[in-house]
PDB file of N, CA, C and O in Angstrom, chain B, residues numbered from 101:
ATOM      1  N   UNK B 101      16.916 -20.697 -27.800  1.00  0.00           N
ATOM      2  CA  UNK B 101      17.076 -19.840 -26.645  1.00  0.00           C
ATOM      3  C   UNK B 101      15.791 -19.075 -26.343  1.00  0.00           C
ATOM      4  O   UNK B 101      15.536 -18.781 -25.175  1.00  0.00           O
ATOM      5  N   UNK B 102      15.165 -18.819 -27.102  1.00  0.00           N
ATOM      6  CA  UNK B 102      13.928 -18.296 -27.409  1.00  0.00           C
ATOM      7  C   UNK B 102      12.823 -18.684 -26.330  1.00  0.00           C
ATOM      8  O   UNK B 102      12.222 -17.782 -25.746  1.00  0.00           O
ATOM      9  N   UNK B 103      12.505 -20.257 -26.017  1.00  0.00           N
ATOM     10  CA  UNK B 103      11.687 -20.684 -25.481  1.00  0.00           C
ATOM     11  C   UNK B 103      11.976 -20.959 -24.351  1.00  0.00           C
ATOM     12  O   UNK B 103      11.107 -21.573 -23.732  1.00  0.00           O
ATOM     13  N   UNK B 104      13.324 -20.625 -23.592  1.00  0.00           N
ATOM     14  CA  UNK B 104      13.292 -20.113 -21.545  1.00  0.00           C
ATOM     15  C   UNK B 104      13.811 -18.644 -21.797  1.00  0.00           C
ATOM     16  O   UNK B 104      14.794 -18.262 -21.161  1.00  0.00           O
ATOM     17  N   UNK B 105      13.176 -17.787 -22.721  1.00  0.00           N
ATOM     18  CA  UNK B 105      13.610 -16.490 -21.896  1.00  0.00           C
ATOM     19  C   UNK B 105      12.552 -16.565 -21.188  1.00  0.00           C
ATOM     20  O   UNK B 105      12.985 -16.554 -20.036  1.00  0.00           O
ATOM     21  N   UNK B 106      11.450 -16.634 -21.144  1.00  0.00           N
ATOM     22  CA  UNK B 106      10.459 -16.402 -20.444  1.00  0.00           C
ATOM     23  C   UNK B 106      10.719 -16.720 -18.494  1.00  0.00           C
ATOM     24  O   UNK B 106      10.370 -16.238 -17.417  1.00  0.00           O
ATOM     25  N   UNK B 107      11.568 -17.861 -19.052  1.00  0.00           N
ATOM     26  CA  UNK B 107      11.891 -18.396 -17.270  1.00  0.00           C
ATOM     27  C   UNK B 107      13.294 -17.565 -16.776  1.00  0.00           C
ATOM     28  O   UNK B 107      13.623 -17.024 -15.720  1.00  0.00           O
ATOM     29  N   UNK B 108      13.784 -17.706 -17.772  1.00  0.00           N
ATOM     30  CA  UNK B 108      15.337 -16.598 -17.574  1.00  0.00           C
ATOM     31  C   UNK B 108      15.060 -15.535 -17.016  1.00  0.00           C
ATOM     32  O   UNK B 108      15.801 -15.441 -16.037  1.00  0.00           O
ATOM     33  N   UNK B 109      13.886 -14.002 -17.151  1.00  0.00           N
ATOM     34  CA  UNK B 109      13.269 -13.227 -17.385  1.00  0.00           C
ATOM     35  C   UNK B 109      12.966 -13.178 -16.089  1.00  0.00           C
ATOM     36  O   UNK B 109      13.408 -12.335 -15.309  1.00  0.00           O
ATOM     37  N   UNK B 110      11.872 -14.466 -15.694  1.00  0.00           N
ATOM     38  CA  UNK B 110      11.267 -14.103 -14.404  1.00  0.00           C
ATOM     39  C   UNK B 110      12.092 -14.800 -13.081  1.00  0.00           C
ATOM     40  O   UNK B 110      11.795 -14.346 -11.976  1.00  0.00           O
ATOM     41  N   UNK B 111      12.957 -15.718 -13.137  1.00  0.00           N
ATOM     42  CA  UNK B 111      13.793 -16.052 -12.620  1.00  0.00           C
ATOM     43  C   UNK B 111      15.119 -14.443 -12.005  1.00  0.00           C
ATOM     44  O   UNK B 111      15.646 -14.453 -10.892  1.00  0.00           O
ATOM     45  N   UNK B 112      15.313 -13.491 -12.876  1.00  0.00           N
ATOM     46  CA  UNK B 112      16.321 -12.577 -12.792  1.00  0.00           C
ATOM     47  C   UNK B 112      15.214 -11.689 -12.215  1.00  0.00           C
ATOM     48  O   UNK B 112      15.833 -10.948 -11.450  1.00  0.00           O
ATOM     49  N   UNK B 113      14.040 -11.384 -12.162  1.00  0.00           N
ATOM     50  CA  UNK B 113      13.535 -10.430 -11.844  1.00  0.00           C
ATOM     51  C   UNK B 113      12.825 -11.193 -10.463  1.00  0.00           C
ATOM     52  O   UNK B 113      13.044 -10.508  -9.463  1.00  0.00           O
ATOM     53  N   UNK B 114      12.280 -12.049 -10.257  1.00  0.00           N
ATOM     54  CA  UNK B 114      12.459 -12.870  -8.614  1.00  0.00           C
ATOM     55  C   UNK B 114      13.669 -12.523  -7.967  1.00  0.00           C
ATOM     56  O   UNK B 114      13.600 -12.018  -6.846  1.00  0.00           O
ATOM     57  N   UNK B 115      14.603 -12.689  -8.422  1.00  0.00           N
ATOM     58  CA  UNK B 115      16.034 -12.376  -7.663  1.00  0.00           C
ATOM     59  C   UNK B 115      16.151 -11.327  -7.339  1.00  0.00           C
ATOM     60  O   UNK B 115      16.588 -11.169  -6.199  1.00  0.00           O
ATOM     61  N   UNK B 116      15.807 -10.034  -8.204  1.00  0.00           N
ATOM     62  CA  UNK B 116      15.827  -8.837  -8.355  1.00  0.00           C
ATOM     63  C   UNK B 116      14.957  -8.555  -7.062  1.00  0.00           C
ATOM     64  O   UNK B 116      15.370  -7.989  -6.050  1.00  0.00           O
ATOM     65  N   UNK B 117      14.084  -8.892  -7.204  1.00  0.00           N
ATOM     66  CA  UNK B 117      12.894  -8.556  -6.032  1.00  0.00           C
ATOM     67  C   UNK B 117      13.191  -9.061  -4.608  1.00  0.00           C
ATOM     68  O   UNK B 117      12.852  -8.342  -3.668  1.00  0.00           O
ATOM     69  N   UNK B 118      13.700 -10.050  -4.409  1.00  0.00           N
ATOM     70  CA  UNK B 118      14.824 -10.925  -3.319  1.00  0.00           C
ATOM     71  C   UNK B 118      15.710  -9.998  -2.648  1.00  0.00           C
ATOM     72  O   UNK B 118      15.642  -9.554  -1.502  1.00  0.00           O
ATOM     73  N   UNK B 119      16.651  -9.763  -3.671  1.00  0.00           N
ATOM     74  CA  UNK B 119      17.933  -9.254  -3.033  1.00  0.00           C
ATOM     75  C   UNK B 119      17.290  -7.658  -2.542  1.00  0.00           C
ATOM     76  O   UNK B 119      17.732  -7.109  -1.533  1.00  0.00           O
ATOM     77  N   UNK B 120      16.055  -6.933  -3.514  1.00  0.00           N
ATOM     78  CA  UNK B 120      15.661  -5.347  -3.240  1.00  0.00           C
ATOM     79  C   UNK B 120      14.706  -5.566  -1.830  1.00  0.00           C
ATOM     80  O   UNK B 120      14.594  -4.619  -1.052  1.00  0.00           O
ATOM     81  N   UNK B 121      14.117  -6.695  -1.587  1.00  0.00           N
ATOM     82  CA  UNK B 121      13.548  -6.769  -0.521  1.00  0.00           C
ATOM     83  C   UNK B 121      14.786  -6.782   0.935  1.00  0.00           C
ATOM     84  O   UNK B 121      15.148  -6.103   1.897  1.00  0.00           O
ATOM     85  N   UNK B 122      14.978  -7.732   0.415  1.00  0.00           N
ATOM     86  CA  UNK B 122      16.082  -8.097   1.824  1.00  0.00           C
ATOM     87  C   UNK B 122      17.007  -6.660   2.229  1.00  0.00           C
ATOM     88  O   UNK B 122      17.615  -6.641   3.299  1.00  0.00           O
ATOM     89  N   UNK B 123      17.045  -5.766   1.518  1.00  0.00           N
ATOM     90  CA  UNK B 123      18.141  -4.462   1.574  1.00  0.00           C
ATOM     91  C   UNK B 123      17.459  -3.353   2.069  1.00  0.00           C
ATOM     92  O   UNK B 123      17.987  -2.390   2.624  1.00  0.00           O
ATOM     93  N   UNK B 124      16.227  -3.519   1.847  1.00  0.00           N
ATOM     94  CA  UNK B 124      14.995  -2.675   2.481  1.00  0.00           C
ATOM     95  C   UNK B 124      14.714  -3.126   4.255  1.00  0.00           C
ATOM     96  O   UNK B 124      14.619  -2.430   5.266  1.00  0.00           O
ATOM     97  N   UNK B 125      14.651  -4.473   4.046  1.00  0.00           N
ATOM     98  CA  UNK B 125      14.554  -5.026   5.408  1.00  0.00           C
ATOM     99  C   UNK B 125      15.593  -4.608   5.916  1.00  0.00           C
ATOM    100  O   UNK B 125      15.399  -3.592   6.583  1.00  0.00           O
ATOM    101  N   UNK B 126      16.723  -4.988   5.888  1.00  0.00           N
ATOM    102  CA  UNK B 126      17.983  -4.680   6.589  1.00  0.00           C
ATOM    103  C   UNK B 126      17.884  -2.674   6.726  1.00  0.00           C
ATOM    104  O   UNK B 126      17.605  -2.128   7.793  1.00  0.00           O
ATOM    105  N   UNK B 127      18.039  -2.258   6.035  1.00  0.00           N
ATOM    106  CA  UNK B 127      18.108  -0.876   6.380  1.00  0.00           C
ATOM    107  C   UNK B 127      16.921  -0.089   7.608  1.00  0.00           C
ATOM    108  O   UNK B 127      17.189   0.744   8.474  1.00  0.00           O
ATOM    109  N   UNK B 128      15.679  -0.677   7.298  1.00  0.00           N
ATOM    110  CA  UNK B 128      15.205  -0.718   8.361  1.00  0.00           C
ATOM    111  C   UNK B 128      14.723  -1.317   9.496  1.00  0.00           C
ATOM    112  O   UNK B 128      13.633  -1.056  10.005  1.00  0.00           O
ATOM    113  N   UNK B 129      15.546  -2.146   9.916  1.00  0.00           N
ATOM    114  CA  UNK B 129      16.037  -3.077  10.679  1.00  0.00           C
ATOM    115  C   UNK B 129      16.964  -2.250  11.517  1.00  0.00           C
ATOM    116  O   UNK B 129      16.743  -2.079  12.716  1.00  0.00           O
ATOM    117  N   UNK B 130      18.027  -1.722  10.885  1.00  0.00           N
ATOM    118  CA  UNK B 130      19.042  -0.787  11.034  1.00  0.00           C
ATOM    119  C   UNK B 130      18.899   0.644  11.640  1.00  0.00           C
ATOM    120  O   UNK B 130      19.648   1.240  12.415  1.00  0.00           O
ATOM    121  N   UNK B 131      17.575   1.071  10.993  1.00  0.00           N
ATOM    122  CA  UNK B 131      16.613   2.333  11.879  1.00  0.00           C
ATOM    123  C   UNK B 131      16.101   2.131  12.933  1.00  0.00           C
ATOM    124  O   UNK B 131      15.983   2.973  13.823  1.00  0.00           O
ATOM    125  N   UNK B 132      15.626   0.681  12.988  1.00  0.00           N
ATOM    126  CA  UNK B 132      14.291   0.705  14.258  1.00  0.00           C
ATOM    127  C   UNK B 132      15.659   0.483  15.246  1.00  0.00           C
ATOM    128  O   UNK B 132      15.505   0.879  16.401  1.00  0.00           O
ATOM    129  N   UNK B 133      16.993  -0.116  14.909  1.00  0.00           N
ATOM    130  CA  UNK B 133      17.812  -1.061  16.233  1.00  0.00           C
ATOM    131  C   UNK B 133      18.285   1.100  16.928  1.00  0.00           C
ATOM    132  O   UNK B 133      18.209   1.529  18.080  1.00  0.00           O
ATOM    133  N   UNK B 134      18.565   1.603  16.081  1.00  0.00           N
ATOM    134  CA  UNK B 134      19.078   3.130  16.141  1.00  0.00           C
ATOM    135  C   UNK B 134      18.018   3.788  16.793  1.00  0.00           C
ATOM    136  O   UNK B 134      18.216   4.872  17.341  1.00  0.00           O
ATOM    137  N   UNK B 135      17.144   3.360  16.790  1.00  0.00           N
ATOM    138  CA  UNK B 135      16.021   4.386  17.373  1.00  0.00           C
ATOM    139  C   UNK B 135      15.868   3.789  18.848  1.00  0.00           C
ATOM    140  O   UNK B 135      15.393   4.537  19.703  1.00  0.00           O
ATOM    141  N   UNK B 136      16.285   2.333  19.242  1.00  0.00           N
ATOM    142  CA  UNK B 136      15.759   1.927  20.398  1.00  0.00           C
ATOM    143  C   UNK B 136      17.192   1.890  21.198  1.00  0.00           C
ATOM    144  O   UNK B 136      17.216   1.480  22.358  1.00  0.00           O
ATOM    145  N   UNK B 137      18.493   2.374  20.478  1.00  0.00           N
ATOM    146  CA  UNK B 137      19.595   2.479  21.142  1.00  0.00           C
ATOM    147  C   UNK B 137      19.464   4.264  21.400  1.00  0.00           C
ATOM    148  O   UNK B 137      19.539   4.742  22.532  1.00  0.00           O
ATOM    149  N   UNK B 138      19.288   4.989  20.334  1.00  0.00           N
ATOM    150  CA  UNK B 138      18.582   6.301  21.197  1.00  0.00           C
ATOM    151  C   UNK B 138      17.779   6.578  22.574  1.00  0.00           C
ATOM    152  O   UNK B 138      17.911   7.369  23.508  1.00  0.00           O
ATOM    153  N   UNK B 139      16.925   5.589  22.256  1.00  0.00           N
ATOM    154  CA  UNK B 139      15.217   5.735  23.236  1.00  0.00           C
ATOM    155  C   UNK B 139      16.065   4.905  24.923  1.00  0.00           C
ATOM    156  O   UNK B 139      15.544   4.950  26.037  1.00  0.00           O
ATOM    157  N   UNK B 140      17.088   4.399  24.671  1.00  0.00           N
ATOM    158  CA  UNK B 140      17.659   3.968  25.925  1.00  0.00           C
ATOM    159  C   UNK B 140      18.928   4.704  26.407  1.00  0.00           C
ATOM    160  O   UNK B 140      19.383   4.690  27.551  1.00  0.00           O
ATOM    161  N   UNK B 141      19.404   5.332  25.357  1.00  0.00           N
ATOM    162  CA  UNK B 141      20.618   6.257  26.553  1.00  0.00           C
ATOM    163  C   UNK B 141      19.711   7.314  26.498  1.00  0.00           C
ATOM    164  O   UNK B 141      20.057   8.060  27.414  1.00  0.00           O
ATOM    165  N   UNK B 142      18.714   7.811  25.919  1.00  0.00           N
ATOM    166  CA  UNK B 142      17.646   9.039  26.750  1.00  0.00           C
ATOM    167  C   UNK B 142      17.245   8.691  27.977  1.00  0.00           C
ATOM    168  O   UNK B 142      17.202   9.426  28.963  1.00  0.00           O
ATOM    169  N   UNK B 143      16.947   7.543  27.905  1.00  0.00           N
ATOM    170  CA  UNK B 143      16.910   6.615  29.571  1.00  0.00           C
ATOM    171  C   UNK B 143      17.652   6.901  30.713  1.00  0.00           C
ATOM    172  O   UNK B 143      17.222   7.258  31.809  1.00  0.00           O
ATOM    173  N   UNK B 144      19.038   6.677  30.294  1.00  0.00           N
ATOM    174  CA  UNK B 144      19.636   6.829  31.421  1.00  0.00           C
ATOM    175  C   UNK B 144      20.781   5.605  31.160  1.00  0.00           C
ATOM    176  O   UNK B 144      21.831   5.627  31.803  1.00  0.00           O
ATOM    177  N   UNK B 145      20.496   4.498  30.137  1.00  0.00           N
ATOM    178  CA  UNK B 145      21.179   3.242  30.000  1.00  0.00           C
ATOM    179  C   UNK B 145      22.285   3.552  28.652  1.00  0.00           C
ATOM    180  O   UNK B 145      21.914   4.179  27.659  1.00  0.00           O
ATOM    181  N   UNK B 146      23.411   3.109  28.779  1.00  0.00           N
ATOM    182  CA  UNK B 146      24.638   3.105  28.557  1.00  0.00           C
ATOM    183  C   UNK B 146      25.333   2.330  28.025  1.00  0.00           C
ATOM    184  O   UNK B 146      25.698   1.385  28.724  1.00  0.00           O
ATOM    185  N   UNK B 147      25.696   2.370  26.937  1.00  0.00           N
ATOM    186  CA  UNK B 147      26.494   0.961  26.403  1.00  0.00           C
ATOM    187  C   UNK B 147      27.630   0.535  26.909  1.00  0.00           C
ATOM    188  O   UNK B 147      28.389   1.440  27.256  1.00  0.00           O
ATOM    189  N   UNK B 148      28.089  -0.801  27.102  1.00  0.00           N
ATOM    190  CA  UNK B 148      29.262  -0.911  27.625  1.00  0.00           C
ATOM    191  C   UNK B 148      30.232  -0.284  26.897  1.00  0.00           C
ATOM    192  O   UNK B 148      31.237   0.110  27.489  1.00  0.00           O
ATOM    193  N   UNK B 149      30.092  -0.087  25.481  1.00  0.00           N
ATOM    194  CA  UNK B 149      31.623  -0.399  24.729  1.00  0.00           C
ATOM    195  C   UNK B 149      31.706   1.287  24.835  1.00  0.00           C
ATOM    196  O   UNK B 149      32.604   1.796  24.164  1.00  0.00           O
ATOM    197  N   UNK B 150      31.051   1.981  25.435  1.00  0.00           N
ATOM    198  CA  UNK B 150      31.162   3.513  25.399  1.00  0.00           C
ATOM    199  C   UNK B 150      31.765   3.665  26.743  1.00  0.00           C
ATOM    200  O   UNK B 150      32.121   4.813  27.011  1.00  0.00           O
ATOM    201  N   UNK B 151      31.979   2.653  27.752  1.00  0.00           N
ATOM    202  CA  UNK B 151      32.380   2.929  28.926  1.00  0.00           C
ATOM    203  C   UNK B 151      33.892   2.709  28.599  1.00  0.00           C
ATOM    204  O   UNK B 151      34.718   3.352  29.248  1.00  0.00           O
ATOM    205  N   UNK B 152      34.361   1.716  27.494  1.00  0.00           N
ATOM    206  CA  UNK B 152      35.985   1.747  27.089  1.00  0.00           C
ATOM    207  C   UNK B 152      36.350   2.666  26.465  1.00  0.00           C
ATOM    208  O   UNK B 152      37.438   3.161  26.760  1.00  0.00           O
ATOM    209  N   UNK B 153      35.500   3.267  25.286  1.00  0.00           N
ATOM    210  CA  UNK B 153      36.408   4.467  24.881  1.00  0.00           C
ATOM    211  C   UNK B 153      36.675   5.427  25.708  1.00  0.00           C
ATOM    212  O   UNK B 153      37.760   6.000  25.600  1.00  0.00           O
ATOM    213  N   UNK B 154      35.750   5.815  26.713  1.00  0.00           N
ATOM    214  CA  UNK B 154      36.486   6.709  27.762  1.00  0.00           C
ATOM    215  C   UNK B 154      37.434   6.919  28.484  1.00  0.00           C
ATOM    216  O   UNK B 154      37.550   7.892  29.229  1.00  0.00           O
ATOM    217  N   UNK B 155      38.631   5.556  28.263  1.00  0.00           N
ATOM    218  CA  UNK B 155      39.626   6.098  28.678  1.00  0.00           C
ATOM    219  C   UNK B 155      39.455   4.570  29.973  1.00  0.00           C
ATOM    220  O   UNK B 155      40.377   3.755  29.933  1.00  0.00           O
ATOM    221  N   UNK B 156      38.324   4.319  30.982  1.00  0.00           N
ATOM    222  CA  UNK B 156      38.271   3.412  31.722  1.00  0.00           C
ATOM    223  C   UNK B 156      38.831   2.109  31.324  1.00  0.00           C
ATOM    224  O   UNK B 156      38.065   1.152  31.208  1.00  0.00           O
ATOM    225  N   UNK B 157      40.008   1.988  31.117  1.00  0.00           N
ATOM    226  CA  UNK B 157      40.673   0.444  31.046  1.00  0.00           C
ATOM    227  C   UNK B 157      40.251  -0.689  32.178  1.00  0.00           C
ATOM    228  O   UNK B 157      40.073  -0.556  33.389  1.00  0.00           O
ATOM    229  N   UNK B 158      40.162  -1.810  31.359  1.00  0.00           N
ATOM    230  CA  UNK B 158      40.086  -3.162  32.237  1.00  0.00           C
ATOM    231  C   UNK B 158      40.853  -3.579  32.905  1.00  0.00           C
ATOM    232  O   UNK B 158      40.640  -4.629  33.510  1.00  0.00           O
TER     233      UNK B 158
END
């Protein structure tokens, strides 16, 4: 067992680095989409799905 920890090791810590990357991406992914849905109802622009909770039925 001795002679693939070495690949075991860096194999779990690639993954490690994988899954910590991708969760970083996504979260700020998640900021920039929040900041440009801010920067547009400061605009003046409006989401649809905010025009249904108000009560305006289809």
């Amino acid at each position: 067992m001795m002679s693939h920890a070495a690949y075991v090791f860096a194999s779990y810590a690639v993954a490690a680095v994988t899954v910590a990357g991708l969760v970083f991406w996504v979260i700020g992914d998640g900021r920039a989409r929040q900041r440009e849905l801010k920067e547009l109802e400061e605009a003046g622009i409006r989401r649809r799905s905010a025009e249904a909770s108000g009560g305006a039925g289809r």
